[in-house]
Structures are given as C-alpha cells and as structure tokens.
C-alpha positions as CSV (number, residue, x, y, z in Angstrom):
1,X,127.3,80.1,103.6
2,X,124.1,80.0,102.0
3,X,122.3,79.3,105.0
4,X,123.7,82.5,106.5
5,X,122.7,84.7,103.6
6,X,119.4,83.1,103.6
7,X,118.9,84.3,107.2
8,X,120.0,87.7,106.4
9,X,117.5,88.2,103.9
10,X,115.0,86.7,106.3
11,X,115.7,89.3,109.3
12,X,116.0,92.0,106.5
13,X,112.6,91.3,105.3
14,X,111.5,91.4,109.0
15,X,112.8,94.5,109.8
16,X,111.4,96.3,106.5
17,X,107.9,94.0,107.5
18,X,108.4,96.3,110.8
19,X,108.9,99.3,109.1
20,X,106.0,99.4,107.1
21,X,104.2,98.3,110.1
22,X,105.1,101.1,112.1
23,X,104.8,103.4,109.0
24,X,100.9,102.5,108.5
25,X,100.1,102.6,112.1
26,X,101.3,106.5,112.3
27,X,99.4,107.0,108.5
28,X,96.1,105.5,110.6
29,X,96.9,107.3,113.8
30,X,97.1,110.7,111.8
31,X,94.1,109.8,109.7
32,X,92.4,109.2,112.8
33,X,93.3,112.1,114.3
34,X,92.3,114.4,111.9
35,X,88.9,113.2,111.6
36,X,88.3,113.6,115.0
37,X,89.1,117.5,114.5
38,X,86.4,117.2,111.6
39,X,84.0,116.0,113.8
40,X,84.8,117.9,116.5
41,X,83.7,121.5,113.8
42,X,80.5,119.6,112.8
43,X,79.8,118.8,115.9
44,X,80.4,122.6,117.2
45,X,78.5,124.0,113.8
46,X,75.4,121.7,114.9
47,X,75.0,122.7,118.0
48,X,75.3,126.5,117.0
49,X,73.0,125.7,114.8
50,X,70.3,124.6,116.9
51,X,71.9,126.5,119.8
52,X,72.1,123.6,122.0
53,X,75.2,122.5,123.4
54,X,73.8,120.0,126.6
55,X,74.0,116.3,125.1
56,X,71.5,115.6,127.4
57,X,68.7,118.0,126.3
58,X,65.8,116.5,124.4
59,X,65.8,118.4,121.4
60,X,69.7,118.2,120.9
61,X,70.4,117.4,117.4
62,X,70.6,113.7,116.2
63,X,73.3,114.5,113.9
64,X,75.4,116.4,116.8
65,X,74.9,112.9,118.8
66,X,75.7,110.8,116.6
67,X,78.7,112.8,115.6
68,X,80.0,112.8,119.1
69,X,79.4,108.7,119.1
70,X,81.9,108.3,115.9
71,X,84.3,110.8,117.4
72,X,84.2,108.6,120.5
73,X,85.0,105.6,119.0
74,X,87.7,107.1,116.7
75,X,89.4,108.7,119.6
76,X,89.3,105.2,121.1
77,X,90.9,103.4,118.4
78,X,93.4,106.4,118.3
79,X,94.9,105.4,121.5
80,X,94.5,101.7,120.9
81,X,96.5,102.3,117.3
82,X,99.2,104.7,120.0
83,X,99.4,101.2,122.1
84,X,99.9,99.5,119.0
85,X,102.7,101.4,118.2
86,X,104.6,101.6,120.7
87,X,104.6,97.5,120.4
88,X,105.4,97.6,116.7
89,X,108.5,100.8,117.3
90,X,109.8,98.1,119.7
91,X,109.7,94.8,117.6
92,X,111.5,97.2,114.8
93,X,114.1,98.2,117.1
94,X,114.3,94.6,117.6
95,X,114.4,93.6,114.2
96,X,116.8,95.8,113.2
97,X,119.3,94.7,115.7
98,X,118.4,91.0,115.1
99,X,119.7,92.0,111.3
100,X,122.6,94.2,112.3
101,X,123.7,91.5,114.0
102,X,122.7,88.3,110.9
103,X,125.1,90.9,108.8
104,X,127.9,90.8,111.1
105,X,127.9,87.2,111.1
106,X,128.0,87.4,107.6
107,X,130.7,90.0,107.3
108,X,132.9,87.6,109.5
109,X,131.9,84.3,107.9
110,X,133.0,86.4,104.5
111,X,136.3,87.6,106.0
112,X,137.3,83.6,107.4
113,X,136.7,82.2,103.8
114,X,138.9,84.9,102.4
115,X,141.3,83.9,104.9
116,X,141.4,80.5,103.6
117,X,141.4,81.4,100.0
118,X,144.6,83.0,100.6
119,X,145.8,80.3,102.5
120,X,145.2,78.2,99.3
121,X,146.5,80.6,97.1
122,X,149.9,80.3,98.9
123,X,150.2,76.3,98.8
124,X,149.5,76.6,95.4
C-alpha cells in the first residue's frame, strides 16, 4: 500500500515536473519572440536613419548588422524552443496519463482493502 502511494506521488511530481517544463518553454518562446519584434524596430529606425536598407552596402550601419545577427540567432532558438515544446506537451500528456492511471490503481487497491475490512467486521 505504501509502495503504491509512493508511486503516485512519484508520477504526480512528474507530471507537475512537465508542467512547469512546458510552462517555461512558452514564457522563453514568448520572451523570445518579443525581442525579435524589438529588434526588428531598431533595426528599421537604423536604417532610416542612415537611409540604407541593403545589408550588403559598405556604409550600412554596424549597429543595424549586428542587430540583424542577434535577431537571427533568437529567431533560431525560437523554433528550436517550438521543437522543444512540442517534445515536452507530449511527455506531459504522457505523464499525466501515467498518473491518472498510478491513481486508479490506488483508487482500486483502496476499494479491495475496504472490502476486506468489512469482511472482518462481519466475522467479528
């Protein structure tokens, strides 16, 4: 009996371990995200500023480039964070079936030793 409450703590820490998982990748994702859009004005303001827009001109602003570098790479972790999640929305899903199910077993292990306290109760 212990055993089996023991394991449904364990898959209910899982599940909430999941959960907060899944929870921080969509805070990073949407973190992310809106950085990019802040970029993505700087980027715009700099090259109205110095009224370049061609990445590949020789005077287009080193800020502007460097900008578009770190909104690169932040629009490349965005989609590796979107992989990520899918992953972690699945092992949740799976988590919270593995401890649906730990509870069940619980439920009936619960029900069969009031059963037999009945059963005692009777004979006595």
């Amino acid at each position: 009996m212990k055993s089996r409450d023991a394991l449904v703590r364990l898959k209910r820490f899982h599940a909430e371990e999941c959960r907060r998982r899944v929870a921080q990748l969509q805070t990073m994702i949407a973190e992310f995200t809106r950085m990019t859009g802040d970029l993505d004005r700087e980027i715009a303001h700099e090259e109205q500023r110095a009224n370049i827009s061609d990445p590949n001109h020789f005077a287009y602003p080193t800020y502007a480039r460097a900008a578009r570098t770190r909104r690169d790479n932040l629009l490349r972790s965005v989609a590796d964070l979107q992989d990520q999640l899918v992953e972690a929305e699945t092992h949740m899903k799976d988590a919270a079936e593995e401890l649906t199910k730990a509870q069940g077993q619980e439920a009936r292990d619960r029900g069969g030793d009031r059963i037999i306290d009945m059963v005692v109760e009777r004979r006595v």
